[in-house]
C-alpha positions as CSV (number, residue, x, y, z in Angstrom):
1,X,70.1,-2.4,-48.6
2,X,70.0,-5.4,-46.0
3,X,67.1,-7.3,-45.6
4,X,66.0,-8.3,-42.7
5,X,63.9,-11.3,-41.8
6,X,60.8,-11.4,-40.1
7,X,61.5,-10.9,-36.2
8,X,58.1,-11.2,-34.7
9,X,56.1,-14.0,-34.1
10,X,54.3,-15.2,-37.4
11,X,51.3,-17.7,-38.3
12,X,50.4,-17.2,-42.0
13,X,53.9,-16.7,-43.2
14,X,55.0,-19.9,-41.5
15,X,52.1,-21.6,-43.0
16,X,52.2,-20.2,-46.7
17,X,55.8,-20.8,-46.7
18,X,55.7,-24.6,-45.3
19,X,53.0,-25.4,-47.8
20,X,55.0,-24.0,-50.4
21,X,58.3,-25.3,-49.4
22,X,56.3,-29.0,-49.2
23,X,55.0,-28.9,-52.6
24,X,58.0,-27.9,-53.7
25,X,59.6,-30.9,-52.0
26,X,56.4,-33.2,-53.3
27,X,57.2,-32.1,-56.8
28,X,60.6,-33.7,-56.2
29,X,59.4,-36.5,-54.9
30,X,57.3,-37.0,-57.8
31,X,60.3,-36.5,-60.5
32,X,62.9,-38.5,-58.4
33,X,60.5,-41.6,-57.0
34,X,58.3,-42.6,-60.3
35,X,56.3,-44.9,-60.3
36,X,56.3,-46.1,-56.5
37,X,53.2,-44.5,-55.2
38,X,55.1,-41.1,-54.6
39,X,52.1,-39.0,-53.2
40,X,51.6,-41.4,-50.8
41,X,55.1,-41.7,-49.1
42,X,55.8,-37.8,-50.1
43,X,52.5,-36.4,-48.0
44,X,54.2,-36.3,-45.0
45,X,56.9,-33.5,-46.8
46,X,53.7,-30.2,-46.6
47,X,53.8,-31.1,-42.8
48,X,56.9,-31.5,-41.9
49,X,57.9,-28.2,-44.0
50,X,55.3,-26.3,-42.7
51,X,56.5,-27.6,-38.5
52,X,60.0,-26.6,-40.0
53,X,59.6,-23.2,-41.7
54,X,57.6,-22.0,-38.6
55,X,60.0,-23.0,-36.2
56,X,62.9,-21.2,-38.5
57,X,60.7,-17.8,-39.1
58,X,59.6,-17.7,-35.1
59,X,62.9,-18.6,-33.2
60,X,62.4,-16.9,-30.2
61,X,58.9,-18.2,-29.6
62,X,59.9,-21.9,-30.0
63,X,63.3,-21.5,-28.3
64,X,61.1,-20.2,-25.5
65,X,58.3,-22.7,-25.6
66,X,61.2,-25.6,-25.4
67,X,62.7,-23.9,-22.3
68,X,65.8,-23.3,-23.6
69,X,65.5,-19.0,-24.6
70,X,68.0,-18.3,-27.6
71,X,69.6,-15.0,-27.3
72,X,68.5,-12.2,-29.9
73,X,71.7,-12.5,-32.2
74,X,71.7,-12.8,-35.7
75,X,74.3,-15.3,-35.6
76,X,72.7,-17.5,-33.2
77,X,69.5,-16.8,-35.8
78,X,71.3,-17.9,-38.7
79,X,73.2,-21.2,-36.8
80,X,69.3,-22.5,-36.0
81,X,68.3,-21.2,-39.2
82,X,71.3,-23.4,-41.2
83,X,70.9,-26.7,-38.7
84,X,67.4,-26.3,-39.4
85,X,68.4,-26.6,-43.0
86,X,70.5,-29.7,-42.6
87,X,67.8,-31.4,-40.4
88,X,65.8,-30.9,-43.2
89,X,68.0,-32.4,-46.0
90,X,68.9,-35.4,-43.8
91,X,65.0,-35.6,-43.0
92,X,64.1,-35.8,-47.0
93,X,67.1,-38.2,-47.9
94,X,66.2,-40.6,-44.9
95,X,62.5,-40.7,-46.0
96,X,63.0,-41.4,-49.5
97,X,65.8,-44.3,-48.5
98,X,63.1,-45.8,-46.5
99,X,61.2,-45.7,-49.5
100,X,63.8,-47.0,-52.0
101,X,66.2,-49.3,-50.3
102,X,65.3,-52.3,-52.1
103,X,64.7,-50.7,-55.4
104,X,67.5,-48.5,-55.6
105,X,64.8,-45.3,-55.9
106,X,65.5,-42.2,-53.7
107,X,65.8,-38.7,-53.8
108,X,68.9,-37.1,-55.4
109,X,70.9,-35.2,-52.7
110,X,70.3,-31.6,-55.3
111,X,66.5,-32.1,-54.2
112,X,67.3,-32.3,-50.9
113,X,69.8,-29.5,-50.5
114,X,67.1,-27.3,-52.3
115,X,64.4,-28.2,-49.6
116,X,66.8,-27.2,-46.8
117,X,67.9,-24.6,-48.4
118,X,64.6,-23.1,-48.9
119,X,63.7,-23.8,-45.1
120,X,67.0,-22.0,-44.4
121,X,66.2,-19.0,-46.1
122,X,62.2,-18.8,-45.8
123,X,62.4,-15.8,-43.2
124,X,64.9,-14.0,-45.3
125,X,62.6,-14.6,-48.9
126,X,59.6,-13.6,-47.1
127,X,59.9,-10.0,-46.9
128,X,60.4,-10.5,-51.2
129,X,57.3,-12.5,-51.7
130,X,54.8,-10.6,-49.4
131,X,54.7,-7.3,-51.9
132,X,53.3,-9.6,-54.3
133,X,50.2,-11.4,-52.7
134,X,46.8,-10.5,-53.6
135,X,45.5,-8.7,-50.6
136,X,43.3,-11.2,-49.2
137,X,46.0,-13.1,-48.3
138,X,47.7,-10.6,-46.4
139,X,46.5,-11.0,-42.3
């Protein structure tokens, strides 16, 4: 059985998702930059997961609000999806060098590939994890 990911436009996924995928990303943050006021620099990471999730689980919509209209493939999905992935891993290693030049502190490349990864993948896990909320949080 193939899943498929979500294909219409989504708000709460995109958001649950990003703030997931941020904390997930704070959490590294936390275990890789100790010491050096980590909640501080790794804030921005709920935000800029959230902005990245929701542009990788509604395609189409932002392709379309850019000007630029994707075509409806699943291989043109899944290029976005992966450079989405990789703009998110170069994102998380260029913030924590800014961070940690001087003191030699950043974020080991396993955390980032996890957070793109993740990003990658969100509209593909989603169809998994939405069985399982509570119903309130189902809209």
């Amino acid at each position: 059985m193939a899943v498929e990911p979500v294909s219409s436009f989504v708000i709460f996924p995109a958001i649950s998702m990003g703030i997931v995928i941020g904390l997930v990303e704070l959490a590294f943050v936390h275990s890789d930059e100790q010491g050096m006021g980590w909640l501080k620099h790794g804030l921005h990471a709920v935000i800029v997961a959230m902005v990245l999730v929701f542009i990788s689980m509604n395609i189409s919509f932002v392709s379309n609000l850019a000007g630029y209209p994707l075509e409806e493939n699943f291989y043109v999905n899944l290029g976005v999806r992966i450079l989405l992935g990789l703009v998110a891993t170069v994102k998380v290693k260029a913030a924590a060098a800014i961070a940690g030049k001087a003191s030699g502190i950043g974020e080991k490349m396993g955390h980032a590939l996890v957070v793109g990864a993740l990003i990658s993948i969100a509209p593909y896990a989603w169809p998994f994890i939405e069985p399982v909320l509570p119903g309130f949080l189902k809209f």
